[in-house]
Structure formats: C-alpha cells, structure tokens
N, C-alpha and C positions, 0 to 999 in steps of 0.2 A: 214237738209242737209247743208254742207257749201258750197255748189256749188260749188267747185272744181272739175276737172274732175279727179281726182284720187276717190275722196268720191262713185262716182256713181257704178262701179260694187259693191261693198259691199251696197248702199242703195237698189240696185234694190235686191240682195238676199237677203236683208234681210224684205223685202216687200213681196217677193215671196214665201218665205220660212213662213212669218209671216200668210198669205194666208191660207197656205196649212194646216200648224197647225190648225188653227181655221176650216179647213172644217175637219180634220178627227178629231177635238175633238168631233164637231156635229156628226158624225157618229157614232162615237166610245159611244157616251151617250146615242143615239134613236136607234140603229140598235138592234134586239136581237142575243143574242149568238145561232153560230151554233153547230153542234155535237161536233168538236172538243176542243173549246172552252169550251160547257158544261163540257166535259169529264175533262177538265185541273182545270177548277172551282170545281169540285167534289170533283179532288183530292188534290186542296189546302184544302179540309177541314182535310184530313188527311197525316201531314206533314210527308215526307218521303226524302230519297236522292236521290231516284230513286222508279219510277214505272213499270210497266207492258213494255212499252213502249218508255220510256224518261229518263233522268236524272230528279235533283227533283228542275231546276233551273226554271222553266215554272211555276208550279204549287207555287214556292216562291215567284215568283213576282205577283202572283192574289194574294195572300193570303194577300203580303202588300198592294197592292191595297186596297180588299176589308176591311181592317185594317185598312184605313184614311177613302176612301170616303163610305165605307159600301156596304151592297150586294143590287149592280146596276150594271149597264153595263158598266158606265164608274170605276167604282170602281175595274171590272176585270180589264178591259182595261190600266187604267190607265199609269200603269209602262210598258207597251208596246208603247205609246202613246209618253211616256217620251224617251226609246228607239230610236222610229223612228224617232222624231222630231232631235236626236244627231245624228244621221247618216249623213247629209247632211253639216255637221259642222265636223265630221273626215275627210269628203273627204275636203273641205279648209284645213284642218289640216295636212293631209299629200302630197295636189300640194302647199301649202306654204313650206314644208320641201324640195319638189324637187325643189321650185324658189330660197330659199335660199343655197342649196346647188350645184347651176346652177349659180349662180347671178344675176339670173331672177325678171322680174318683180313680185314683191308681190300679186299687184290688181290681176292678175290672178289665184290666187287663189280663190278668191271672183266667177270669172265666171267657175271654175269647180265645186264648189258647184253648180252654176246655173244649165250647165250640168246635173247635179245628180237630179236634183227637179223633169227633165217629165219624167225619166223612169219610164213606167207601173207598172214594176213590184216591185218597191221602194212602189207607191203607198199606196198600202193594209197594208204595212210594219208598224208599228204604230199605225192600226185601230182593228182588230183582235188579239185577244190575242193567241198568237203563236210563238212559239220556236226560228223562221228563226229571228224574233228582236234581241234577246238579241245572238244569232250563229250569226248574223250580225254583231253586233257590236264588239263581242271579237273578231272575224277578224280583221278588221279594226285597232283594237287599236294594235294587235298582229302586223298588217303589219307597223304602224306607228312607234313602237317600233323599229323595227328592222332594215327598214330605217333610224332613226335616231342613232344607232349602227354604221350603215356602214359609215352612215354621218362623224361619230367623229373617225370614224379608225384611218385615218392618223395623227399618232402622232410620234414624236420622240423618241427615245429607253429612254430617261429620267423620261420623262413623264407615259411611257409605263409600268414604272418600281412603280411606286408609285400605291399609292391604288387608288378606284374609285373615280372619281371626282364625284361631284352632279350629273351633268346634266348625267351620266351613271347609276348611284344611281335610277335615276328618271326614264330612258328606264329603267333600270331591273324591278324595280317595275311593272311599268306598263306593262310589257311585265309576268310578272308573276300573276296578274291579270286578263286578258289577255285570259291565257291558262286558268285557273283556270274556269273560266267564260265559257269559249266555252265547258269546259267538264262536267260542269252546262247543258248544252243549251241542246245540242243533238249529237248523236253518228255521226250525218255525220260532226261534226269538226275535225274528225281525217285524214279525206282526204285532208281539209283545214293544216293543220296541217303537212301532208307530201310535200306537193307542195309547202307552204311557207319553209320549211325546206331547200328542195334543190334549191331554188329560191336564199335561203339566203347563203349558202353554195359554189355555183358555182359564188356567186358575190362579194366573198371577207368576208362574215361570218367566210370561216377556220381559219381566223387569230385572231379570237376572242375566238380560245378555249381554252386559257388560265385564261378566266376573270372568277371568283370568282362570281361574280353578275350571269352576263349569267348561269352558271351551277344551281345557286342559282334558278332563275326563271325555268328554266327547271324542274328544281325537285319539285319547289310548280307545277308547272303544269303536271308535271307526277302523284303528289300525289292526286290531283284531282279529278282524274279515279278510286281512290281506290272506294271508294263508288256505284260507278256504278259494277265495275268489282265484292265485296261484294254480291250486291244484287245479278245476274246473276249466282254467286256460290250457292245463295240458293234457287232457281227455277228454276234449271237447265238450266241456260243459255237463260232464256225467253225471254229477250230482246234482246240480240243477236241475237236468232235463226229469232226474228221476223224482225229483221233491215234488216240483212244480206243473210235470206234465205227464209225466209215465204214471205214477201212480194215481192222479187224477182225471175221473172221465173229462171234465168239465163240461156235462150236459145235465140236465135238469129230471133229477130222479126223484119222485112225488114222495117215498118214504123220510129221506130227508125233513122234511116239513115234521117230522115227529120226532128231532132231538130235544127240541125242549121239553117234550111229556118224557122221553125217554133218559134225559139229565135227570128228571125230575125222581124217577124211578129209582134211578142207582144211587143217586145222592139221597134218598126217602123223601117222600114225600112234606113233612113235615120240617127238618131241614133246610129243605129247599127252596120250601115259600118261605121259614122264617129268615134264610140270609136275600133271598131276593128281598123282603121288603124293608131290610136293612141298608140295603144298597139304595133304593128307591128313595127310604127316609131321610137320609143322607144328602140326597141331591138336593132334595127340595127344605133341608135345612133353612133357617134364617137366624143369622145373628141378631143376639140379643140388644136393643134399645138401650144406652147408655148416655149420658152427659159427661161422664170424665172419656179425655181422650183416651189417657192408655190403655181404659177398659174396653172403649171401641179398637182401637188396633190389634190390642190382644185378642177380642171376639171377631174383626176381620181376618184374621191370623188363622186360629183356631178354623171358620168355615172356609177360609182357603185347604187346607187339608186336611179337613173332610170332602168337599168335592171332589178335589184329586181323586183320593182314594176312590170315590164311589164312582166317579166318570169311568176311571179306569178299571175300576170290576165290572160298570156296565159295559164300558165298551168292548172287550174281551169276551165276554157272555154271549153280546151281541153281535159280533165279528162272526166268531163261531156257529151262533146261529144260523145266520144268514147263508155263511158257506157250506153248511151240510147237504142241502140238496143238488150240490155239484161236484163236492165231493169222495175222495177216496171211500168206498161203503167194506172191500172185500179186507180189509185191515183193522184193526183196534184203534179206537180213537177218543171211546168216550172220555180219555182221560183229561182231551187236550185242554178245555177250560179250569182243570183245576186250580189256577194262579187266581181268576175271579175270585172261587170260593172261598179260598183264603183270606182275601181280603175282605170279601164280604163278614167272613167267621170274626176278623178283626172288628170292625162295624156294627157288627149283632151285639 
C-alpha cells in the first residue's frame, strides 16, 4: 500500500476480490459435479459445435480444463473459475470508461467493482461449470465495446474520413469477439443481443453505420450462429424447439408477476433498490451546460454512454420481467438477469 488515499478503493478490491477467488477455487476443487455439470463434462469428451441443448462453447472450455489440470473437479471447473474471477474486473473496466468519458473520478471505478463482489447471484458464477460464465462475460465485453464506440464518436469530418484509428481497430475486435463468444455460450445471448442493439442504436450508434470495422464485427458475429443454426438443420431443429418451446409453457402463470419482489430478495433488498436507482439516474441524466464546444462534445459523449449503459440494464431487467409469467417456472433462472446487475454495479 502506499498509503495514499487514492491507493485505497483499488487495495480494498483487490483484497476482496483476492478473497473471494480463493473461497470458490476451494469450492470449485472439493464440491462434486451436479447433473448439469455431469452432463457438459460428458459432452466435452465428444467435441462438437453444438449439442442437444447448448452451443459447443460450455462443453470447450471443460475439455481445456480437463486438458491442463486433468479429470477432477477443478479441472472442469477451471476456465469457469477463470471466467468468473474477470467478471468483476469488466465491470471496473467499463465504470472507468464512463469516469473517463464524464471526467469523473477514476478511483471509482475501483468501488463499482466493489459493488459487483456481494451480489448473490455473481456468486456461484465461477464455481459451477455452467454456460451463464462465459454468456456473462461476452456481454460485458460486447457492452464495453460499444461504449467505448460511442465514447470516440465525436470526431471531426476529417478524421471521420480516414481509415480506423487503433483504438477503434481494438473496439471492433473485441466487439467481434464478443459476439462470437456469447453465440458459443448459449441461445439466450440473442435477447442480450437485441436489447444492446437498440440501447446502442437510440444512443448515437446510427452514426457509426458507416465504419468498416463495426460491420466487420457484426458479420464475425453473425457467422457464429452458423454452427448452431447447422446442427438444428439436422435434428430437426432440436435445440430450438427445446430453448424456445419445450421448455416453456408460453401461458400466463400469476406467480411470475413476482420476480421482481423475488430478484429483489436474492439480490437483498438493499442492493437492489440501490443499483435500480442507479440505472434509473442514469437515464434521466443531463449534460452539463457549457459554451466552449469541446466541453459540450466531450459532455455529449460522456451522456451518450451513460444511457447506453443504463438503457441496456434496463432493458434486460425489463425483458426479463415481463417474460417470467410465461415462462419456464420448473428450472433455475433467477440467474438470467445478472448482466443488468453488473452494469447497474458499474453505474452505482
């Protein structure tokens, strides 16, 4: 420590965060694998792009697991392990993009990572070998991508005019990546996928349909899907019919109407209202009143990526919501909005 009081949110996350690793490596090395687990371990033994049920990005990352540490528990585990531990390092990653794009202080970044460490349902995220890590993280990086897009919008028709600079070189990539990855993971990134879209879109993305890069990424992330959309042509649409309709009634079940009290719960109470209204404050943001231009472009800039962000935690929140009273009930699910939280934790 250099004693400094800037040093301290970054020593306390990274104590905390240091923590948390070491308790779910222990878990992840002595817990034994449950059904679903089993079933992903199975099928890394025979590599495919897709299975019954999934894409074949689950069952890639046990196989390199069990390829370094061998067939153990943490050796499935592993690259979920490694997963979960990055999760809490995007979200510093992308509330440092909106301090620098604000002119905000940096260290606070440091305390939304904090933020992000007691949600519940992060928890489990890196101890279980399970899809929602690696569908977690190409969120994340997809979102960080594309704030930092908006971030660099404002440019002059000069500049505008010449090829990509690095640092957009560097979004596309990882924004191609990215996609690539979450259509790896599993079929519910395409809802992720629509909501960041129009998030990006309604917040100053249209002007980016010009770039070369952007379209670039798009298309590695459309081509993605081939292998899935492949398998489903020749089993008649197996994994669809099971995503999309076997496992959901699609009728109207009155319990539903109580996942927001019931997010509310497992995420704690307190938590819960403080990143919702982080989310909320956010939207209704206003840039600051300025007479020098650059300062207005810079604070257009700046609430350009902040809405993003908050459009697309709401709108994932709210996606969610909506769908619970039709469906899947007899499965686990409270997880599936955790990408909102995250951003939200970034926000707070």
């Amino acid at each position: 420590e250099s004693g400094t009081q800037a040093s301290s949110p970054r020593v306390k996350f990274l104590a905390a965060w240091g923590l948390l690793l070491a308790l779910k490596l222990a878990f992840a090395a002595s817990m034994p694998l449950f059904g679903d687990e089993a079933f992903y371990a199975w099928a890394s033994l025979h590599p495919a792009w897709a299975y019954s049920d999934l894409p074949g990005g689950t069952a890639a990352l046990i196989g390199l697991g069990t390829a370094v540490l061998g067939d153990s528990y943490l050796g499935v585990r592993i690259g979920f392990v490694a997963l979960g531990a990055a999760l809490p390092w995007l979200v510093v990653r992308i509330a440092r993009r909106v301090a620098e794009a604000g002119g905000g202080d940096s260290d606070n970044a440091w305390r939304a990572g904090m933020w992000s460490l007691p949600i519940p349902v992060l928890l489990p995220l890196g101890v279980l070998a399970l899809p929602d890590a690696l569908l977690t993280v190409a969120a994340l990086l997809a979102l960080d991508a594309c704030a930092g897009l908006l971030q660099q919008r404002m440019r002059d028709s000069e500049s505008a005019s010449r090829s990509a600079s690095w640092g957009d070189a560097a979004l596309h990539l990882q924004l191609a990546v990215a996609l690539a990855l979450g259509a790896l993971a599993h079929y519910r990134f395409g809802p992720l996928i629509i909501v960041g879209a129009i998030a990006f879109l309604a917040c100053g993305g249209l002007r980016q349909w010009r770039s070369p890069g952007l379209w670039l990424a798009l298309i590695i992330g459309a081509l993605a899907w081939l292998p899935l959309i492949h398998f489903n042509l020749g089993v008649d649409a197996a994994g669809l019919r099971f995503q999309l309709m076997e496992r959901h009634p699609w009728q109207f079940h009155a319990e539903g109407l109580g996942q927001p009290l019931l997010q509310a719960i497992i995420t704690t109470p307190l938590l819960y209202a403080l990143m919702f209204w982080a989310l909320i404050a956010s939207v209704r943001s206003r840039g600051a009143r300025t007479s020098d231009t650059s300062e207005l472009h810079a604070g257009q800039s700046a609430l350009h990526v902040l809405r993003f962000l908050a459009f697309a935690g709401l709108g994932l929140w709210l996606f969610y919501a909506l769908l619970a009273p039709f469906v899947d009930r007899a499965r686990f699910s409270l997880h599936w909005p955790l990408p909102a939280y995250l951003v939200a934790a970034a926000l707070l």
